[in-house]
MIROVEX-142988 format. One line per 3 residues: their letters; for each residue x, y, z of N, C-alpha, C. Coordinates in Angstrom, 2 decimals, padded with zeros to 5 digits. Example, Ala and Ser with C-alpha at 12.3 -4.5 7.8 and 13.67 -1.06 7.14 Angstrom:
<rs>
AS = 013.19/-005.69/007.80/012.30/-004.50/007.80/013.20/-003.30/007.80 | 012.85/-002.25/007.08/013.67/-001.06/007.14/012.90/000.03/007.87
</rs>
This chain:
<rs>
XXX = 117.44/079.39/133.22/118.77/079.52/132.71/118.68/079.86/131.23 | 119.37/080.65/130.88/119.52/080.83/129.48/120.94/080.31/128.91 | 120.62/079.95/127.43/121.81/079.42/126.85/122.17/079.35/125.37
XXX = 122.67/079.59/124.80/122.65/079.57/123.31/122.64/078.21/122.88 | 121.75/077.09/122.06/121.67/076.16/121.86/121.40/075.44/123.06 | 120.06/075.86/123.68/120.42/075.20/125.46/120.49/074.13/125.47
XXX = 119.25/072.90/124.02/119.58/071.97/124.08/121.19/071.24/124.37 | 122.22/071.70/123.79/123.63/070.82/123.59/124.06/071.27/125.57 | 123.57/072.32/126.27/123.97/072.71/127.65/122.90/072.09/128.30
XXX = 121.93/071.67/128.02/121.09/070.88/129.10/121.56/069.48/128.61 | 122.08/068.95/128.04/122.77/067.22/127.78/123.52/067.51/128.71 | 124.62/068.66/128.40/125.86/068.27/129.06/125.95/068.56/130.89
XXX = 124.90/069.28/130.99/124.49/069.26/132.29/123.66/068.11/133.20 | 123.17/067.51/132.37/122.30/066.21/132.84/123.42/065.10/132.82 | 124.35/065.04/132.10/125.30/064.31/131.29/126.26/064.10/133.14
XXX = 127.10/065.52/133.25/127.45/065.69/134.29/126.97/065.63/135.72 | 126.08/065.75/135.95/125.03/064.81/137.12/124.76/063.81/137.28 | 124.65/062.95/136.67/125.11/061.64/136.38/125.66/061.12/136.51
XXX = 127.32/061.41/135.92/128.49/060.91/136.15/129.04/061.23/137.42 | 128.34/062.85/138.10/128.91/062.62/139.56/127.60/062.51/140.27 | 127.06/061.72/139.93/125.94/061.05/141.21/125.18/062.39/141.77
XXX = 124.95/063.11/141.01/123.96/063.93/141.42/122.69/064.22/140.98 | 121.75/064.68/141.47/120.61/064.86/141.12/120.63/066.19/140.26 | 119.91/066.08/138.82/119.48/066.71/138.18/118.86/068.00/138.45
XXX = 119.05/069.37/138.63/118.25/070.30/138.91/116.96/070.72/138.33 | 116.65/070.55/137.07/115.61/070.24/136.27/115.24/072.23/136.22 | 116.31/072.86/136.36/115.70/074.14/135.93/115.42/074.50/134.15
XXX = 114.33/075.27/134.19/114.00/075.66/133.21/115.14/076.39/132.37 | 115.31/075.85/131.00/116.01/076.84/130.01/115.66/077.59/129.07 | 116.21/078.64/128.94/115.99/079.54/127.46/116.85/079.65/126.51
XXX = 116.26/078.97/125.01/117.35/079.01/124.13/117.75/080.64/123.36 | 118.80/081.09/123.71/119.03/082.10/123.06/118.47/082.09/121.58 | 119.50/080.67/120.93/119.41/080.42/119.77/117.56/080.87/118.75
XXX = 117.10/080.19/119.72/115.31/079.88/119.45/115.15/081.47/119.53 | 115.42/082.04/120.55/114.67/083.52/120.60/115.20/083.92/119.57 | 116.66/083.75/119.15/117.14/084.93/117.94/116.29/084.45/116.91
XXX = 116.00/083.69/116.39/115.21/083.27/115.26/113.71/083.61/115.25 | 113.14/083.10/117.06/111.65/083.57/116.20/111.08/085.13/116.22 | 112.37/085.88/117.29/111.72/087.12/117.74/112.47/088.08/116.61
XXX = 113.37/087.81/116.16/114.08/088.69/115.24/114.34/088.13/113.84 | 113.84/086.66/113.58/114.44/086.45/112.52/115.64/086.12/111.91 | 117.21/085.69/113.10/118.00/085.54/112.80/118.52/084.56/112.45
XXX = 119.09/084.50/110.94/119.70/082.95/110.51/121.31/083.33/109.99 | 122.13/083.06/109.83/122.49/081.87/110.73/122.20/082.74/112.16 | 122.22/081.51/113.17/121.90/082.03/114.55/123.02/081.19/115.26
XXX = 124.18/080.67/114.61/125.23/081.29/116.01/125.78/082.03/116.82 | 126.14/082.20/117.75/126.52/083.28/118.57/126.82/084.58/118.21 | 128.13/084.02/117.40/128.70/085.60/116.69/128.03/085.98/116.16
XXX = 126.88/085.61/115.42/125.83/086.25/114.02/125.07/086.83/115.22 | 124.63/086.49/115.90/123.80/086.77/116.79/123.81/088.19/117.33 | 124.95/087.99/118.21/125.53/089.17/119.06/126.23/090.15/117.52
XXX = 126.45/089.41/116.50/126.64/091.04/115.43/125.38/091.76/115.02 | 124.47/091.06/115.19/123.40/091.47/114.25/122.60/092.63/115.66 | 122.78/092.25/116.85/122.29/093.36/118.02/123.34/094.17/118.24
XXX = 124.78/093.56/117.88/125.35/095.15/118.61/126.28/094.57/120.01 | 125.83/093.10/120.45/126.58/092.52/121.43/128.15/092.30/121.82 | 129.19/092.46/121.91/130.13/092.38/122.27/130.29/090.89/122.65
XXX = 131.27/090.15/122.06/131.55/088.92/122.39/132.95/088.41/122.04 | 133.32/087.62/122.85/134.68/087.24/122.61/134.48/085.63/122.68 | 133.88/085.63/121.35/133.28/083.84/121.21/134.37/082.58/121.84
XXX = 133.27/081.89/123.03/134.21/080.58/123.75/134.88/080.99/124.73 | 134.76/082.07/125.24/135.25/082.47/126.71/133.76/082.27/127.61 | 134.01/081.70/128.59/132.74/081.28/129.00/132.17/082.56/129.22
XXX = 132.91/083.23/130.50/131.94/084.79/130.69/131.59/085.50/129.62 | 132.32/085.65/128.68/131.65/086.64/127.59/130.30/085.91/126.98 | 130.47/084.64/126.48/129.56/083.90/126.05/128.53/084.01/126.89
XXX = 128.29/084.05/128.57/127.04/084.22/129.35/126.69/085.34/129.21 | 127.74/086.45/129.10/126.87/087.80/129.12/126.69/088.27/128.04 | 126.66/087.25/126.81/126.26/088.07/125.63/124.63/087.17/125.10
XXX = 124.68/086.11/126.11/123.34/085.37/126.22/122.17/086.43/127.43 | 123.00/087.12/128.40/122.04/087.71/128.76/121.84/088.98/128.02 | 122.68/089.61/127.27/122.60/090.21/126.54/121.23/090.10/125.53
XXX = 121.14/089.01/124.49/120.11/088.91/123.84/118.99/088.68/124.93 | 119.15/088.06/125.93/117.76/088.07/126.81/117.35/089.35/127.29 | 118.06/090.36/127.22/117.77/091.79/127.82/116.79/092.35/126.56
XXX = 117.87/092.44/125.48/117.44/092.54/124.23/116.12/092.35/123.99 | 115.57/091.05/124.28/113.96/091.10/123.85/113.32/091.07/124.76 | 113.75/091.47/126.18/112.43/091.99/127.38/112.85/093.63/126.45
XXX = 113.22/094.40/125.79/113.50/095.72/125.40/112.32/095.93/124.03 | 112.04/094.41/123.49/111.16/094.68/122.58/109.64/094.12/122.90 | 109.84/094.10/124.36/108.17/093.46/125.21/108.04/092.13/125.12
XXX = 108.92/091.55/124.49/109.05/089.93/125.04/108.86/089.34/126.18 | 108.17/088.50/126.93/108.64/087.70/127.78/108.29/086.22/127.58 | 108.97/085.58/128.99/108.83/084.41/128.26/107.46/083.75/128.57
XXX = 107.70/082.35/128.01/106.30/081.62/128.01/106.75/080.41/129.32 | 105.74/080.11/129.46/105.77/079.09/131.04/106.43/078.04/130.31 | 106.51/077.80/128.98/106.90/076.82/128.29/108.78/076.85/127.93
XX = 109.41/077.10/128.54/110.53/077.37/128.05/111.54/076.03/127.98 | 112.03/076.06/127.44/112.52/074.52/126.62/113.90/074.07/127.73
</rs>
């Protein structure tokens, strides 16, 4: 799964499994956030900075735009030979 700040979306996903008695899926995440910074260098690295600095289209806090401008940057750096590491946070 990818996510911008995945840490604060993997709480609230563990958070919510919990409270409805479900089991944790334990899938792997990718922080957008983390990639914009170490693969490009981007600070600030919130969303909007993010998606301005590639060119992304976003209509910050709408959920769909917000996912597809996370796969967006994930496209983005398989485009600059990125992939990921078995290690993904």
């Amino acid at each position: 799964m990818a996510a911008h700040n995945a840490s604060f979306d993997r709480g609230v996903l563990a958070s919510s499994c919990r409270h409805a008695r479900l089991s944790y899926p334990g899938y792997p995440f990718l922080c957008t956030m983390e990639l914009a910074r170490n693969l490009w260098g981007i600070y600030p690295t919130k969303l909007p900075d993010v998606c301005g600095r590639l060119g992304i289209p976003l209509k910050h806090h709408d959920a769909l735009s917000d996912a597809r401008a996370c796969a967006e940057i994930v496209l983005a750096a398989f485009k600059t030979g990125w992939r990921p590491s078995l290690q993904l946070s």
